[in-house]
N, C-alpha and C positions, 0 to 999 in steps of 0.2 A: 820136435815138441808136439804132442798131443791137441790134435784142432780142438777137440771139444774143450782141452783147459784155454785153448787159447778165445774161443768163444765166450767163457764164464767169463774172462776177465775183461770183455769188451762190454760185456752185458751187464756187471757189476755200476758203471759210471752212470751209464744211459737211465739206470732201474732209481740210485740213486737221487737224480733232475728231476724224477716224477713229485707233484706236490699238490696240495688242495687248499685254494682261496674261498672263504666263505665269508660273507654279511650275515648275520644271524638276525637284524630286525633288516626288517627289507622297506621300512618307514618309520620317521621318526619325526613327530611332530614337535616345534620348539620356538618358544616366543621371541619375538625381534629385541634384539641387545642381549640376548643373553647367551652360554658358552655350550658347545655339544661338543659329543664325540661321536663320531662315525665308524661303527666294529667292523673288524677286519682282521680274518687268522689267517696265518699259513699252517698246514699241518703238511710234512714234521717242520720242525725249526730248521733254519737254513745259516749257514753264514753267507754274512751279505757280499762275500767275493764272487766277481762273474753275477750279480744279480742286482733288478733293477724295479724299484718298488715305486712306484706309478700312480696319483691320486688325482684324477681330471674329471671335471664338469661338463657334463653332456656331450662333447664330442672332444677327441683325443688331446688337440694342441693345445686346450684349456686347461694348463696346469695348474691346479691346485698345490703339490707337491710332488716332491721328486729325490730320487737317493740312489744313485747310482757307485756302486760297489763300496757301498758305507760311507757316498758320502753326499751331502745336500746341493743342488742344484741348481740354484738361484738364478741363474740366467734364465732360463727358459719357464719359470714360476711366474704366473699372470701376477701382474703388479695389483690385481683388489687383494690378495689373498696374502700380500707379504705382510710379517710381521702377528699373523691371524691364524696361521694354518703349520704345524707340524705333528710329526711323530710321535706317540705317546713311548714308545720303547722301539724294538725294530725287530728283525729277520731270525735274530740270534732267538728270541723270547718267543716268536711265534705272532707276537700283538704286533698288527700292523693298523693297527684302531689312529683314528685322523682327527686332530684337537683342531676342531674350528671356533676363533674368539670373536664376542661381539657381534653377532649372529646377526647380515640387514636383510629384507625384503629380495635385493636381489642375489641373494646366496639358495634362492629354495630351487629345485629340483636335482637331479638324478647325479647323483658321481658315484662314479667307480674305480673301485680299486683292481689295479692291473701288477700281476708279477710276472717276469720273464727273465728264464735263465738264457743267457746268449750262447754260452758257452752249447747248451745243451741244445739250442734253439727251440724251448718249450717257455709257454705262459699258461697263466690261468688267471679269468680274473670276476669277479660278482659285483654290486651295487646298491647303491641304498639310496633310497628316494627320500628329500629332506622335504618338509613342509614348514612353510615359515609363517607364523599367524602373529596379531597384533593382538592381544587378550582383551583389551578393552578396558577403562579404567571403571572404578566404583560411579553410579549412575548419579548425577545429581538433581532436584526438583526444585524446580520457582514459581511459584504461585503468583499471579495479577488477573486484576480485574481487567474486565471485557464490556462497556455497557453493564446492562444486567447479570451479568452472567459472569464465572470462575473458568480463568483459564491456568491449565498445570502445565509448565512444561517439564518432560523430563528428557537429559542429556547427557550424552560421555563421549568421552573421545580416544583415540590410539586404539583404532577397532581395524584389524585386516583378517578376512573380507568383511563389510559391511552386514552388522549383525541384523535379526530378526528384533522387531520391537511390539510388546504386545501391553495392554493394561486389562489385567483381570478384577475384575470384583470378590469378595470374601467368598464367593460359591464357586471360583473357579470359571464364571463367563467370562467371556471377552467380550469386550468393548468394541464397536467398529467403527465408530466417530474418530478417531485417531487421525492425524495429517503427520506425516516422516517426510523433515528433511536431511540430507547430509551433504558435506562436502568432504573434499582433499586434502586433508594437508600439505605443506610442503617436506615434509620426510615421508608422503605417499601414505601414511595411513589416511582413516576415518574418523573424522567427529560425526554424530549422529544426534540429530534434536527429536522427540516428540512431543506432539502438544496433543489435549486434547479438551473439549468445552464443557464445563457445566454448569447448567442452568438451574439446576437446585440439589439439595442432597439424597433426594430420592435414590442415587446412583448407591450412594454406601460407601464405603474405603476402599482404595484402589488401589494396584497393585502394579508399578510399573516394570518390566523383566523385557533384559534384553537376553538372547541366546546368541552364541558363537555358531556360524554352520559349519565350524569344521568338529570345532570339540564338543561341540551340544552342549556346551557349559554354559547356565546360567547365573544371572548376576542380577537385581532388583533394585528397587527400594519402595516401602510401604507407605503411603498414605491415607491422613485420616480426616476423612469429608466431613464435618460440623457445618452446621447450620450458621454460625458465625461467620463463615469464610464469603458468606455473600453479604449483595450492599444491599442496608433496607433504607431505607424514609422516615425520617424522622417524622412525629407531630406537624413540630413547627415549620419542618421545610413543608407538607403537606399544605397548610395553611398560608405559607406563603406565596406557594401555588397560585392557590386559589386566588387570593388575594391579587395576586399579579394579572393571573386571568380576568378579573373581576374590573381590575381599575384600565386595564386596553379596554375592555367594551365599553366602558364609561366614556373613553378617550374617543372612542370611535363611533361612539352615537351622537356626543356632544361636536365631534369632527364633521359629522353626516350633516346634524340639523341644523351647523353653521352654513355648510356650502347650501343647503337648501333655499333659507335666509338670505344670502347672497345672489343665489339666482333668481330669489320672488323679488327682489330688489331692485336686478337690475332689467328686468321685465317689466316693473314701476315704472321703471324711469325709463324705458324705452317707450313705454305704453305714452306718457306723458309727453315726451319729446316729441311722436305722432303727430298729437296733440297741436302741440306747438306750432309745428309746422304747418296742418291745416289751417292753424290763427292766421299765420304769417302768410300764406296762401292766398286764403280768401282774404286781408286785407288789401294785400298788392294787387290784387285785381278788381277789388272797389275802387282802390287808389286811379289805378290806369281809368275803367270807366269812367268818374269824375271826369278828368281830366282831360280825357278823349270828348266830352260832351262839347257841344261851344256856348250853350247856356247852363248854367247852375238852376237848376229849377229848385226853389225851396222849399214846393211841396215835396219830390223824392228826399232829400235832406229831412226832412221831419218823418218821412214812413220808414228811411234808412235807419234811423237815430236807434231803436231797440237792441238791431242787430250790432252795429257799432258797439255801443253799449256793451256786449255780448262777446263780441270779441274782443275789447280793451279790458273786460274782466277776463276771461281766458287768459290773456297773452300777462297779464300783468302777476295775475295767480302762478301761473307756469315759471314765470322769470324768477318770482322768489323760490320757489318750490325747489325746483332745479337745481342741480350743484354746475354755479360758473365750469367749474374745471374739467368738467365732466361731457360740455357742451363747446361740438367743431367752432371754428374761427365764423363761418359763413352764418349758422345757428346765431351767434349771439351778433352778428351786426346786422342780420335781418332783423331778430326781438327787438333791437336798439330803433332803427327805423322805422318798424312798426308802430311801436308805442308810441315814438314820435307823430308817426302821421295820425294815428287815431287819438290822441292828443290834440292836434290840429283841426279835428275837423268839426269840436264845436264852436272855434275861431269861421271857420267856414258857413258853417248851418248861421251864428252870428251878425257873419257880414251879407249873409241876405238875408233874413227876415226880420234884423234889427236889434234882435235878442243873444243873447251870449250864453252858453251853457256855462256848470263849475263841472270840476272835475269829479264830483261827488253827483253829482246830475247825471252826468255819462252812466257813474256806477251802477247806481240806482237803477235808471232803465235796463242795463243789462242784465242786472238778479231780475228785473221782472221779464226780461224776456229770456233770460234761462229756465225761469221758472216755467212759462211757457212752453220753449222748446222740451222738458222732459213730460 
């Protein structure tokens, strides 16, 4: 036999095995929950005998799918993809394109499709980069009061990754008073809040737009600033104001010139109780001299008589004057002795010089010797 026919017809099988895997998008951006397919040619078409069509996530043992000599694989198919991931046609068709269902957050990046004839010991394989975003839903706005002031918030949520948030005015400015907050959900997207403050309608109608960073796609909603959306004052609440203001000062001057009153009061009646006391003083020690003497002379008794006088009106003034209740336990059983003894001592002046005063006697001298003393 002729080597060279026997060459062709070794070279015939080997020429055959040769093939070409292409991805035609080499990204494919696709919102979460919904369904993609993943392209994926063989050229030329193959039958799937002796050949093994291979659809894994970032590194090899994460199988996506799998079809080995026409037929599916299931054992070794990572359990998130069962049920989500097969064949659109196969090897015979040339479409080795990969239906993935229900698309979540963590299905995004890189799988590639891998072919390999065993028989031939030839593969070939390309890839396609999935990007998985949360689109964001329609923006919604809540208008409240703040003090004076109008606060707007605008808000949406199911955002992956966390969008840009902007409020423009009718010229197209931006606004940079704006405060963004957002959290997590628990399916891992974004809610997103913005607020922002105004104090009058100066600002114009606003314009709140959120963008996507991956798809630069925008989404809004239009607001319209009127002068109604803030709080005014009425007339009457003005007036009542006032009026309120008005009737505290009243309350607190008439408060003021009470406690004044009260303490010129009780400065009276401290002043008076002084008073008192020097009565009750200087009588107990007339008392004791008397007594200490061992004659009664009744000439002193007649030059005394004025001052006596003088202080039984003192002491006797003071004791009405006074408020009992007002006045310690010692205070008022001195007055009580007091008046007693100077009471007494025209009984005394009496029993020497033969004559008896009245108690209207005593008075008497003592207005003329107050009169006197001032």
């Amino acid at each position: 036999m002729d080597l060279k026919f026997v060459f062709l017809i070794c070279l015939i099988p080997a020429a055959s095995a040769k093939f070409q895997v292409e991805a035609k998008d080499k990204e494919l951006v696709v919102a979460v929950g919904s369904d993609v397919e993943l392209p994926c040619t063989l050229s030329p078409p193959s039958s799937a005998v002796g050949l093994e069509v291979r659809w894994f996530h970032t590194v090899f043992h994460s199988v996506v799918y799998l079809l080995k000599d026409g037929r599916e694989d299931r054992q070794q198919q990572n359990t998130e993809y069962r049920e989500r991931a097969f064949l659109k046609s196969g090897p015979q068709t040339g479409n080795l394109a990969l239906s993935l269902l229900k698309v979540r957050l963590s299905d995004a990046g890189t799988y590639h499709c891998f072919v390999e004839n065993e028989t031939a010991a030839y593969d070939e394989e390309d890839f396609v980069k999935l990007v998985v975003i949360g689109p964001g839903s329609p923006p919604l706005v809540k208008v409240s009061l703040q003090d004076s002031s109008v606060q707007i918030s605008c808000s949406s949520s199911d955002w992956f990754p966390e969008p840009t948030v902007n409020w423009k005015t009718d010229d197209e400015a931006f606004v940079n008073e704006e405060m963004t907050t957002s959290h997590k959900q628990t399916d891992g997207l974004f809610s997103v809040t913005n607020n922002i403050l105004l104090k009058d309608s100066s600002e114009g109608n606003l314009f709140c737009t959120m963008k996507h960073p991956v798809t630069g796609k925008e989404s809004g909603v239009y607001v319209i600033v009127s002068e109604s959306m803030f709080p005014r004052l009425s007339h009457w609440a003005i007036l009542f104001f006032v009026l309120l203001v008005l009737s505290l000062g009243a309350f607190a001057f008439v408060g003021w010139k009470f406690y004044a009153y009260c303490i010129e009061k009780e400065k009276q009646l401290s002043s008076k109780e002084n008073i008192l006391k020097f009565s009750l003083k200087q009588s107990f020690s007339l008392f004791f001299q008397l007594f200490r003497s061992k004659n009664l002379n009744p000439f002193i008794l007649i030059h005394i008589q004025p001052f006596v006088g003088w202080l039984f009106l003192q002491t006797n003034t003071l004791f009405r004057q006074l408020n009992r209740n007002k006045m310690s336990p010692q205070v008022k059983t001195g007055l009580t002795l007091s008046r007693v003894f100077l009471l007494s001592l025209p009984l005394i002046q009496g029993s020497t010089t033969g004559k008896l005063k009245s108690k209207k006697e005593v008075e008497s001298s003592g207005q003329l010797a107050l009169q006197n003393r001032q």
